[in-house]
C-alpha positions in Angstrom: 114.0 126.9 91.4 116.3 126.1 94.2 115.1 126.4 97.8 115.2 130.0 99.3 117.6 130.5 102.6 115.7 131.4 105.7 117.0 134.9 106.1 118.3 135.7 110.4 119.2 139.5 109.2 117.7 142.2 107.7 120.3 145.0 106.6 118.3 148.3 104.8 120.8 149.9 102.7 120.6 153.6 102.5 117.0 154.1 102.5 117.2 157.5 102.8 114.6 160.4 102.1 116.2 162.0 99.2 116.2 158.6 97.4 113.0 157.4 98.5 111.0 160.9 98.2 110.8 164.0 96.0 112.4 165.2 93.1 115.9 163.2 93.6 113.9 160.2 94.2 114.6 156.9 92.5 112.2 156.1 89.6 111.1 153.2 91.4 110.6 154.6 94.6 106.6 153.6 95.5 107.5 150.0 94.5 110.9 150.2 96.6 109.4 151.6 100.1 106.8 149.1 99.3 109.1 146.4 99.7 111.5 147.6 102.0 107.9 148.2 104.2 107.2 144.3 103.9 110.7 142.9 104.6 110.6 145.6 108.1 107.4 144.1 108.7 108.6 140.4 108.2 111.8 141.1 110.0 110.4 142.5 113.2 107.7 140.0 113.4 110.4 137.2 113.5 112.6 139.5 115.7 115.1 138.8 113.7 118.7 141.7 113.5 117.8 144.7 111.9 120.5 147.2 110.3 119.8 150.5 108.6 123.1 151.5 106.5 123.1 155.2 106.1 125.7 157.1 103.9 127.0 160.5 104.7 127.4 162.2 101.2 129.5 165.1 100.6 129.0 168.6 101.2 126.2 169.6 99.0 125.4 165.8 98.5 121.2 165.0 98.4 122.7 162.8 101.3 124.8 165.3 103.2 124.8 164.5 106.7 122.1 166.3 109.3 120.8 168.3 106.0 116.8 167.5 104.4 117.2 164.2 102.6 120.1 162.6 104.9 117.2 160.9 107.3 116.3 157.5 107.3 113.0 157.3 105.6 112.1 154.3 107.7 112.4 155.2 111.7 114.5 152.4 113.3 112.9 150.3 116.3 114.8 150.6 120.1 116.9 147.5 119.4 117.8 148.1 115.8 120.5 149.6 114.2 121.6 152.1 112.0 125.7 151.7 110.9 126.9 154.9 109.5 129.2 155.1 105.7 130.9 156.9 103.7 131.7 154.8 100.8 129.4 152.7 98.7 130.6 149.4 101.0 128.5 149.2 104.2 131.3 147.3 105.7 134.3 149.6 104.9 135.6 151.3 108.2 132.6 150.4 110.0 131.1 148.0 112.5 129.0 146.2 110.3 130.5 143.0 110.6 130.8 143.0 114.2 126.9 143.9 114.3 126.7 140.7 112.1 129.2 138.5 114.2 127.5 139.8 117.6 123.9 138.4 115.8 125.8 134.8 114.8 124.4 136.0 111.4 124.7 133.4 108.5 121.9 134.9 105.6 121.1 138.6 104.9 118.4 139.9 103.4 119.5 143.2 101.7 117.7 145.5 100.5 117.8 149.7 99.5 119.7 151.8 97.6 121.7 152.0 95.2 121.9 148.9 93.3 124.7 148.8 91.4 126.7 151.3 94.0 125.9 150.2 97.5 123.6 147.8 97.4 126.0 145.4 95.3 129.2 146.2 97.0 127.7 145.3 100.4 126.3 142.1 99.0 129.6 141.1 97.6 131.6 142.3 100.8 129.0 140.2 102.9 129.6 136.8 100.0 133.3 137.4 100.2 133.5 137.3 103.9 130.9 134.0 103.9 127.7 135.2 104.7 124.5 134.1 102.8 122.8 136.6 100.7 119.2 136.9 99.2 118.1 140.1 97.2 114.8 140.6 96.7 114.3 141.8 92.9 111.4 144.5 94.1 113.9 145.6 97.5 116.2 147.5 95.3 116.3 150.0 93.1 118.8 152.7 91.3 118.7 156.1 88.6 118.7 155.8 85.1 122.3 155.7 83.8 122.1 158.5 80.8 123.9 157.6 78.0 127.7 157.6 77.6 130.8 158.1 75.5 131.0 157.1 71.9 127.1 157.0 71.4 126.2 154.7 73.8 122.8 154.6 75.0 121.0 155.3 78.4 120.2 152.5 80.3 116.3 152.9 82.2 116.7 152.3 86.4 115.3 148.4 86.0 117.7 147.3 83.7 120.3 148.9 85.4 119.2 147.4 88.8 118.9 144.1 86.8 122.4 144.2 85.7 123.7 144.7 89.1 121.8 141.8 90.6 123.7 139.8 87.5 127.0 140.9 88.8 126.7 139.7 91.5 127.2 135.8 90.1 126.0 132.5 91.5 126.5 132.8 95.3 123.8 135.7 95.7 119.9 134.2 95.8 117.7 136.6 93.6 113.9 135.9 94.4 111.5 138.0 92.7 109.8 139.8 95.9 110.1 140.8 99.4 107.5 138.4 100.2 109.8 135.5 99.2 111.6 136.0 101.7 111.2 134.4 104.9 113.5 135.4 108.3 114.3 132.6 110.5 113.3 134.1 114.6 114.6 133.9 117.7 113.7 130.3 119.9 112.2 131.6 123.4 114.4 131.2 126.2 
């Protein structure tokens, strides 16, 4: 296996409470908030960037803004930051990049929610502008995709989270936990 990047950001993609908690939860959620728990943990300890991405869903949304659900199930720290969305992209029509630019970031560790929505397209916004990215296999997680047109089956929550990590091609670093990755901190000065 090739070497894993030393991550200098942490960005927590839409770790919200209706995905993390109750009925609308993800069917991975103990195992996800377990690992989005450690890479916090890891992150702050290094005192590396941290960025919560949080969507605003429609009206009537489990994510509709300011309604039960909509709140970060993790509480950000004074110092971190939470970059608000409306799309699946956590950089389109926000400051996200800036955020990034402002850190001289170079390697993000991503984790959340959802994988193949927008937890991939922030990964390959962040590749296609020339950051670094590692993905923790256990830091994301997604639904079930029920089955389709024509007869096609359902696909369970970990193959579809699998797939998405796929798609993502040969620049993204997969490692198989949150505690392979390791954040690079700030020299004293």
């Amino acid at each position: 296996m090739d070497e894993v990047p030393t991550a200098d950001v942490l960005v927590v993609v839409d770790v919200q409470s209706a995905f993390v908690c109750g009925a609308e939860a993800v069917p991975d959620h103990p195992r996800l908030q377990a690992a989005v728990a450690l890479l916090l943990e890891q992150a702050r300890l290094a005192r590396v960037t941290v960025i919560f991405i949080q969507n605003d869903g429609m009206p009537g949304a489990v994510d509709e803004p300011h309604r039960p659900g909509w709140e970060l199930h993790f509480a950000p720290l004074p110092g971190e930051h939470v970059v608000r969305k409306t799309g699946d992209d956590g950089f389109d029509g926000t400051g996200l990049n800036e955020l990034l630019a402002a850190s001289s970031a170079s390697v993000l560790a991503i984790c959340g929610t959802l994988s193949e929505m927008c937890v991939a397209a922030t990964a390959r916004t962040a590749m296609a502008i020339g950051y670094g990215v590692i993905l923790p296999h256990d830091g994301h997680a997604t639904y079930d995709v029920p089955p389709g047109p024509g007869g096609s089956p359902g696909v369970p929550a970990r193959m579809a989270a699998r797939a998405a990590e796929w798609s993502l091609g040969d620049e993204v670093t997969i490692v198989a936990s949150a505690s392979d990755v390791s954040f690079a901190g700030h020299q004293a000065g």
